[in-house]
C-alpha positions in Angstrom: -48.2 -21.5 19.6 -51.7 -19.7 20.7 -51.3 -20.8 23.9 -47.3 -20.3 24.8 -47.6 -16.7 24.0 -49.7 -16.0 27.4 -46.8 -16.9 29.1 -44.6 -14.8 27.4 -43.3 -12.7 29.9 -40.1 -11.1 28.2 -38.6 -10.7 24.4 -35.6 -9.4 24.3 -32.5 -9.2 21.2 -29.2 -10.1 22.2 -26.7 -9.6 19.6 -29.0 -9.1 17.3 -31.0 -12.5 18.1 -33.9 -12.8 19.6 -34.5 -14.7 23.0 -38.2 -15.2 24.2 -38.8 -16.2 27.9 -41.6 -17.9 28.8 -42.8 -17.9 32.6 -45.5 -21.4 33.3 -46.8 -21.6 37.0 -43.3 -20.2 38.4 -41.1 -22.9 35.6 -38.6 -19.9 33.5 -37.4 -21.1 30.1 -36.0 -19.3 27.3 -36.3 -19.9 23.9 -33.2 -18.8 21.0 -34.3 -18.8 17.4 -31.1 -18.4 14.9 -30.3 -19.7 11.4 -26.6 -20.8 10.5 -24.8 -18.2 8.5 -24.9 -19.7 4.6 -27.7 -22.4 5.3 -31.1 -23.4 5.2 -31.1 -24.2 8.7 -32.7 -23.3 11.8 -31.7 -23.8 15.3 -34.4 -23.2 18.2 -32.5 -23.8 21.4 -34.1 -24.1 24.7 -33.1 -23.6 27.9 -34.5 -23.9 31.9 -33.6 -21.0 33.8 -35.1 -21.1 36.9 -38.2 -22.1 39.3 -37.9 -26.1 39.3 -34.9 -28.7 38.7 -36.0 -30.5 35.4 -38.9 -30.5 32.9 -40.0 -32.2 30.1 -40.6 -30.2 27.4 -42.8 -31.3 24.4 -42.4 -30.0 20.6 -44.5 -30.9 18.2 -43.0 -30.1 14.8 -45.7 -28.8 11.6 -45.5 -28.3 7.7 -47.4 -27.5 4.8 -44.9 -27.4 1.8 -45.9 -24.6 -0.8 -44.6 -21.8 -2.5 -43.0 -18.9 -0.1 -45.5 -16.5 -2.6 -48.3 -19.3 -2.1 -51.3 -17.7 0.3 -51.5 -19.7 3.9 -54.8 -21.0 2.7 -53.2 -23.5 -0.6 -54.7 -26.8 0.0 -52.2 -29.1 2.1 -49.7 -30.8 0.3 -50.6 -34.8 0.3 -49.1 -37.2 0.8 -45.9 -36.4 3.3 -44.0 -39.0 4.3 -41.6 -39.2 8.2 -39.0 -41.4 7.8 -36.6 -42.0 10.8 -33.6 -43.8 11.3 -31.6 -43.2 14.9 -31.9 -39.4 15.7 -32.3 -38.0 12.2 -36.2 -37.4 10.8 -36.8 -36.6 7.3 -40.3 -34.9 6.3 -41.0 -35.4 2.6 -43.8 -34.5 0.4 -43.7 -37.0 -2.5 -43.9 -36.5 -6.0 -43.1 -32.4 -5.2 -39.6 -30.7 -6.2 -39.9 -29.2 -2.6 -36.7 -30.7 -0.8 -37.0 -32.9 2.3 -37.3 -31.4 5.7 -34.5 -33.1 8.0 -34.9 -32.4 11.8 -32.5 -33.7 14.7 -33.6 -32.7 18.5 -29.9 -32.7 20.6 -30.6 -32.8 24.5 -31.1 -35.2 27.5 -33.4 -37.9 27.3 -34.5 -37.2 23.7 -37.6 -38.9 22.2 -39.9 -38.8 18.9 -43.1 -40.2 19.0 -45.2 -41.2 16.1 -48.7 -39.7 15.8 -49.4 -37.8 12.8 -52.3 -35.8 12.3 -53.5 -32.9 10.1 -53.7 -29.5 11.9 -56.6 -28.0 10.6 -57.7 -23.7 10.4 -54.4 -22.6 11.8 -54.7 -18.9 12.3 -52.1 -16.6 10.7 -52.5 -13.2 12.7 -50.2 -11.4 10.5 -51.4 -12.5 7.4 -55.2 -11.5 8.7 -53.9 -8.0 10.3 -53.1 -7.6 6.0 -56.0 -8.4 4.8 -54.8 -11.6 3.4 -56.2 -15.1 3.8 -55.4 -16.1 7.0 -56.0 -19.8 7.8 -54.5 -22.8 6.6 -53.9 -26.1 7.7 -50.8 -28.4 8.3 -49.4 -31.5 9.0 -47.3 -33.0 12.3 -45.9 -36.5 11.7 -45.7 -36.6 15.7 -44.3 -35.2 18.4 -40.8 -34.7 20.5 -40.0 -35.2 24.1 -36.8 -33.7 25.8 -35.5 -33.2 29.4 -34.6 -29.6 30.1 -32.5 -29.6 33.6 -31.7 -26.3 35.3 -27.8 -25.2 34.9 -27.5 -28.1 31.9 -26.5 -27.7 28.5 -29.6 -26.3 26.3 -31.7 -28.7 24.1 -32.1 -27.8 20.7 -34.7 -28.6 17.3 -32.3 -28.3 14.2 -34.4 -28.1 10.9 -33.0 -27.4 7.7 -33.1 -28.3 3.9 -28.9 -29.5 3.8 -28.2 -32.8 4.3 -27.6 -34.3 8.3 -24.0 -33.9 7.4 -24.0 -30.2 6.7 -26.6 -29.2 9.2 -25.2 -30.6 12.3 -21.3 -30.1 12.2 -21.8 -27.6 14.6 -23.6 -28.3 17.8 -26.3 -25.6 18.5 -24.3 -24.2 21.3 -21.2 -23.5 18.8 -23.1 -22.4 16.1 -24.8 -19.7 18.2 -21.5 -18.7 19.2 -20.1 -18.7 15.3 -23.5 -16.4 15.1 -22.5 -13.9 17.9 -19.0 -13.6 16.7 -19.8 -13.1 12.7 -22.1 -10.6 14.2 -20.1 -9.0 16.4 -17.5 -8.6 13.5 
């Protein structure tokens, strides 16, 4: 978001990936964006690297369903539904052909809290740098909470279009690792 990206104190590619690190008041995380290899899925995996033991970290997930060829500005989508049941969120915009968002958070001390709201003028730089129309607004059902502790395993947002089955046989950890190696071959 507008405000993370002051922090941003290194982007860097490893294998091809990239990695953002973020430095806030002396607290180091890091930040892996990567989709599995024949999927609609994304993985964004974060990680505490240094300057404090634990931290909670809050992400607060945002859609506006439209056409990829739609402009940033097309009216939000209405209405969306959230449904939930254990640790696996589905986003839905009903009556559309658009398929359901699932999302499944994998960390310590995971959390999803229900409060929706509409997003409203959301800048799109690059779209403006273009010329294009460049806001448009979207929708959060809510928010999630997750423990980050220094040295642990990474917590990861998994987001993708295939069903809960197919998008979390892996674990964010070993499907980075399938990543690195398809790459590396």
């Amino acid at each position: 978001d507008a405000h993370g990206t002051g922090y941003l104190v290194e982007f860097r590619l490893e294998g091809g990936l990239p990695v953002w690190q973020y430095n806030v008041n002396g607290v180091v995380l890091e930040k892996r964006v990567f989709l599995t290899h024949m999927q609609n899925t994304v993985h964004i995996v974060y990680q505490l690297v240094d300057g404090i033991d634990s931290v909670e970290l809050a992400l607060r997930p945002t859609v506006n369903f439209r056409p990829q060829e739609a402009p940033v500005s097309e009216p939000l989508g209405w209405p969306y539904e959230f449904r939930s049941v254990a640790e696996q969120h589905e986003i839905v915009l009903r009556g559309s052909a658009v398929p359901p968002l699932r999302l499944t958070l994998r960390g310590e001390d995971t959390r999803f809290t229900i409060k929706g709201r509409r997003i409203e003028r959301v800048l799109y730089p690059l779209e403006e740098h273009r010329g294009y129309q460049a806001h448009g607004d979207l929708w959060s059902p809510g928010y999630y909470r997750v423990t980050l502790t220094r040295g642990a395993k990474s917590a990861a947002l998994v987001a993708s279009t295939e069903s809960f089955t197919t998008m979390t046989v892996l674990d964010s950890d070993a499907a980075l690792a399938a990543e690195y190696s398809r790459r590396h071959r």
